[in-house]
N, C-alpha and C positions, 0 to 999 in steps of 0.2 A: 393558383389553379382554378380553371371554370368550377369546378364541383364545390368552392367556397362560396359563388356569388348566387344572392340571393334572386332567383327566377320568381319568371309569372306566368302562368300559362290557361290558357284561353280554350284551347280543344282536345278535351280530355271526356272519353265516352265512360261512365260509369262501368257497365255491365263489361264492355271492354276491358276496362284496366283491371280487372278482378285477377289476382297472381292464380296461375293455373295451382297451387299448393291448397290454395282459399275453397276453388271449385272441389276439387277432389275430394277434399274434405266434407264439404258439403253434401256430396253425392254420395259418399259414405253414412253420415250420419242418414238420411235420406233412404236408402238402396237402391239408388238410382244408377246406373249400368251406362256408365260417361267413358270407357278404354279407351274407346273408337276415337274417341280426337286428342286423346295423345300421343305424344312421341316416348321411344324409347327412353331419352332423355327426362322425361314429364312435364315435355312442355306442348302449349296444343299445338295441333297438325293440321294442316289445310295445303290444296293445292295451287291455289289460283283465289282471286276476291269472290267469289261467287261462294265459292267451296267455303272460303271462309265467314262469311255470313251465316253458314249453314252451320259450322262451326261455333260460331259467336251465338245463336239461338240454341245451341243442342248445352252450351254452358249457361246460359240463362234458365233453362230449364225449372233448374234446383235451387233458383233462388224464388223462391213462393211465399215469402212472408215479410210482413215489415220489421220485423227481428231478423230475416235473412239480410236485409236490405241495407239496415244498420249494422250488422257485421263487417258486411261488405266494405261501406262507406271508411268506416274504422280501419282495414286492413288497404285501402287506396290509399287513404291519406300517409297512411304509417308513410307507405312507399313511396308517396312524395315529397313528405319531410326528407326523406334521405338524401334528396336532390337538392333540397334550400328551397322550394319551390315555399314563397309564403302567399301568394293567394292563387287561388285556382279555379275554374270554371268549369263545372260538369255536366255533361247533358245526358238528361234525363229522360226516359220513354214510359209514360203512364201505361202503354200497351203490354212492359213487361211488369207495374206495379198496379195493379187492381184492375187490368183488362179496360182501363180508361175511364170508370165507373168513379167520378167525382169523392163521393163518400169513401169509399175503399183508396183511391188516390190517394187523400189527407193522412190515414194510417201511414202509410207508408213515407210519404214526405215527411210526417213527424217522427219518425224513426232516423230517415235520412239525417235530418237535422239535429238531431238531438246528438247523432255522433258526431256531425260536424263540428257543433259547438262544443263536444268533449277536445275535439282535436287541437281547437283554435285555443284552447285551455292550456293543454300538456305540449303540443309542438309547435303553436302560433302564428299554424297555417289557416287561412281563412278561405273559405269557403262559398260559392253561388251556385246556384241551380238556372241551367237553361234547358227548359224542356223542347225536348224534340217529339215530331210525328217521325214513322217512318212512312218514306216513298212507293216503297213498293207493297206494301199495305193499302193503297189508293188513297181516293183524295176522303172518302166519307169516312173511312174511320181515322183521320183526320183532321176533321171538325168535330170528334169527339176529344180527342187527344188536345186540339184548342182550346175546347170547353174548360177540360179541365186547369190548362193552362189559365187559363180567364178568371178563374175561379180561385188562383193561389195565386195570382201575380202580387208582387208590394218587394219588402226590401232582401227579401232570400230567392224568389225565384223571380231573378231579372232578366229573363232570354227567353225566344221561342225560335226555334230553328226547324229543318230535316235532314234527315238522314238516310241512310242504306241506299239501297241501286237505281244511280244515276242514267239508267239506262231504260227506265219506268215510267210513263209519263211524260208530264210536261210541268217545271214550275206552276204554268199558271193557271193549271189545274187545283192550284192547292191555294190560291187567292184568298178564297171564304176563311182558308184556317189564320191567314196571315194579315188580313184586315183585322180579325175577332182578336187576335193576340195586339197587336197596336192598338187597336181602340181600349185594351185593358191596361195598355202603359210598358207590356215588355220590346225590349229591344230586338232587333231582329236579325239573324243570320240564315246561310243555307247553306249546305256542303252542293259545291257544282267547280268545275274546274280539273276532275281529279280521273274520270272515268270520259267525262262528258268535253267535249273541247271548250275554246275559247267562248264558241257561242252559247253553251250552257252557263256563264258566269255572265257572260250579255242578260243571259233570260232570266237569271235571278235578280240581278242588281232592276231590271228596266219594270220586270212582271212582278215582282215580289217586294220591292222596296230597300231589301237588306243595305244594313251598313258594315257589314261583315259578311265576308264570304270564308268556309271552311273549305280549305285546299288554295284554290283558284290557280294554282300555278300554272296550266296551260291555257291561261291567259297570255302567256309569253310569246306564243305563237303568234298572236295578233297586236302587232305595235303599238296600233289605233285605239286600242283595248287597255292596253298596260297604259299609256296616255291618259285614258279616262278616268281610269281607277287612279292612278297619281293625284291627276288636278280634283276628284270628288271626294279622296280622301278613303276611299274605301278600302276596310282592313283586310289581309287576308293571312287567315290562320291557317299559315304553311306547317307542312308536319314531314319534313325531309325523311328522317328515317322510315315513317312507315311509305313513303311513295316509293324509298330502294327495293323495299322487302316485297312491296308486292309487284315491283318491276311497272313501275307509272314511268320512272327514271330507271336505267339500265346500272347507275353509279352514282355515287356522291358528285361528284365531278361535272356528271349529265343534270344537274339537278338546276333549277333555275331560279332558287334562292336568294342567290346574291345578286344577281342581275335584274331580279325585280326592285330589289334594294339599290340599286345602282340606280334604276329608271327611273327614283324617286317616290313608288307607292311602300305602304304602310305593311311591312311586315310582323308576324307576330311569329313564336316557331313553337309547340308543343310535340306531345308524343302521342296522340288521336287512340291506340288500342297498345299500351305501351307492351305487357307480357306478351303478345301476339306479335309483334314484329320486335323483339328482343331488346329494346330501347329504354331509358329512362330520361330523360333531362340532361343529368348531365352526361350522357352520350350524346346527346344531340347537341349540345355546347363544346361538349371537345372533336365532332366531329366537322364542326362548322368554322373550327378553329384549324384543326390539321386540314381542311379541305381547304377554307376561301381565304384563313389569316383572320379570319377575325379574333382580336386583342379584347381584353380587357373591358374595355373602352366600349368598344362598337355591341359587348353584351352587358353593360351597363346601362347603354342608350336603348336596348333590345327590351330590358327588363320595362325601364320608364316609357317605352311607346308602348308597351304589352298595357301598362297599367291605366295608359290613358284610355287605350281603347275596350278595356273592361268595359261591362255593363252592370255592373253596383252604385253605388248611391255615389253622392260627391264628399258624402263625409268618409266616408270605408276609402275612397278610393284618393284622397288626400292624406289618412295616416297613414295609408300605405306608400305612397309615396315618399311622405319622411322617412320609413323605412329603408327603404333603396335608396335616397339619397345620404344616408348615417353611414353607407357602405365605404 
C-alpha cells in the first residue's frame, strides 16, 4: 500500500497545514471570533484562491506567540507522521512571526524548533525551515523578511522562497531579497507556474536564480520551457491535489504531473496547504497511483529524487537516504 512507503516532501506551508481542529481551538482559547471560515463540516471555507488567502490570514490571526507557533509545529508534524512522511520542508513567513523584527523572529523560530526536534525524537520525522516573503506584501517588506532570513541561515533554516499572489509584481522586483538570502548561504526557490503561466517560471528560474520552483506545472504549456527545466535540472514542487481543489487543473486526469515526469524534468509532489484542499500525502500517492499507474517503484524513486533535491545539509540528507533505501 502507498500509505506504507516512506515520503519526503518539499512544499509544505506551516500556517497552511494548521488542522482547522488546531485553529478553532486556538481562537477559543483566545476569543477570537474565526465562524466565518468554516464550513458546516469544520473545515475552512473559501471560494476561489484569492478568498482563500484571505482565509488562510484570517486563521493565522490567532496564532501570536512563540508558544502558539510551537503548538502549531507539534500538531503539523503529528499529521505528517501519519503519512510516513520522514523528512519535510516548511516554509516559514517572519511577517506572521514577529512582524519580521529579527529579535522577536529568533523567539519564535526557537519555539519552532524546539518542537521539531521533539518530533524527530518521538516520530523520526525531521524537519527544515525555508523562510518565505510574501508577494503581495511588496518587494520592501521583503527585504525585511530577507534580513531576517540572513540572520538565521546555517543548518535548520536552509531555504528562502515566496509566496502568495502571483499576480502582484514582478519576480524581479524581489532580487534585493534573493541576492541577501544567497549571499547568506540559503538555497533558493519561488512559487510561479501555478496562477501565473509558463512565462512566470521563465522569470523566476532567469530573474531570481532558483533551483526550485513551487508549482511550475504550467510550464507544460511551453515545450521549449519544459526542455530547459529537464536539461538545467530544475526541481519543481508540484502539489497535484491542491491545483484540482482550487481548479488550476479541472481533474486529476488534466493534471500535468506525469507528463512533466515523462519529458524528463525533476519532480517532487507534496500537499502545499493540506487541511485546505482536504489532502494528505498519502492521498496524493494513491491518487497518482489510481490516476497515472504509478507502482511502487516509481514512488520509491519519487521519495529519493525528493530527497536529493532537499535543501539540508549532506550529512541529514545521506542518512536519510539510507532510510529510504532500508525500504
Amino acid at each position: 500500500m502507498t500509505s506504507d512507503l516512506k515520503k519526503v516532501e518539499l512544499h509544505l506551508h506551516l500556517e497552511g497545514a494548521a488542522p482547522p481542529s488546531f485553529i478553532r481551538g486556538l481562537a477559543s482559547e483566545k476569543n477570537v471570533d474565526l465562524l466565518d471560515i468554516f464550513d458546516e463540516n469544520g473545515s475552512y471555507k473559501y471560494e476561489d484562491f484569492w478568498d482563500f488567502l484571505k482565509v488562510y490570514e484570517a486563521a493565522t490571526s490567532v496564532l501570536q506567540t512563540p508558544e502558539d507557533f510551537g503548538r502549531l509545529t507539534q500538531a503539523v508534524l503529528e499529521e505528517s507522521a501519519k503519512s510516513n512522511v520522514v523528512y519535510s520542508e516548511v516554509f516559514l513567513s517572519p511577517d506572521f512571526c514577529g512582524e519580521r523584527d529579527v529579535g522577536a523572529w529568533k523567539e519564535y523560530l526557537a519555539a519552532i524548533q524546539e518542537a521539531a526536534n521533539q518530533a524527530e525524537r518521538s516520530d523520526g520525522i525531521v524537519l527544515r525551515g525555508i523562510i518565505t516573503c510574501i508577494r503581495h506584501f511588496g518587494p520592501d517588506l521583503a527585504k525585511e523578511t530577507a534580513i531576517c532570513a540572513a540572520e538565521t541561515a546555517g543548518d535548520w533554516i536552509v531555504g528562502f522562497g515566496i509566496g502568495g499572489d502571483e499576480k502582484v509584481g514582478a519576480p524581479k522586483d524581489f532580487s534585493w531579497s534573493f541576492d541577501c538570502a544567497r549571499e547568506a548561504g540559503l538555497r533558493l526557490t519561488a512559487h510561479a507556474g501555478e496562477w501565473g503561466g509558463p512565462e512566470s517560471v521563465q522569470a523566476v528560474v532567469d530573474d531570481l536564480g532558483v533551483e526550485r520552483v513551487g508549482h511550475g506545472v504550467r510550464a507544460i504549456e511551453d515545450p521549449a520551457l519544459v526542455e530547459k527545466l529537464a536539461e538545467r535540472g530544475i526541481v519543481l514542487e508540484t502539489c497535484p491535489g491542491s491545483n484540482v481543489v482550487l481548479n488550476v487543473y479541472s481533474t486529476w486526469e488534466n493534471h500535468p504531473v506525469d507528463r512533466l515526469r515523462e519529458a524528463g524534468c525533476i519532480v517532487t509532489v507534496s500537499t502545499d496547504d493540506p487541511p485546505f484542499f482536504h489532502t494528505t500525502m498519502n492521498r496524493e500517492y494513491q491518487m497518482l497511483a489510481d490516476t497515472f499507474g504509478w507502482d511502487d517503484d516509481a514512488f520509491r524513486a519519487l521519495a529519493r529524487t525528493s530527497m536529493d533535491a532537499a535543501f539540508c545539509d549532506a550529512s541529514t540528507k545521506e542518512n536519510l537516504q539510507k532510510v529510504l533505501e532500508a525500504e
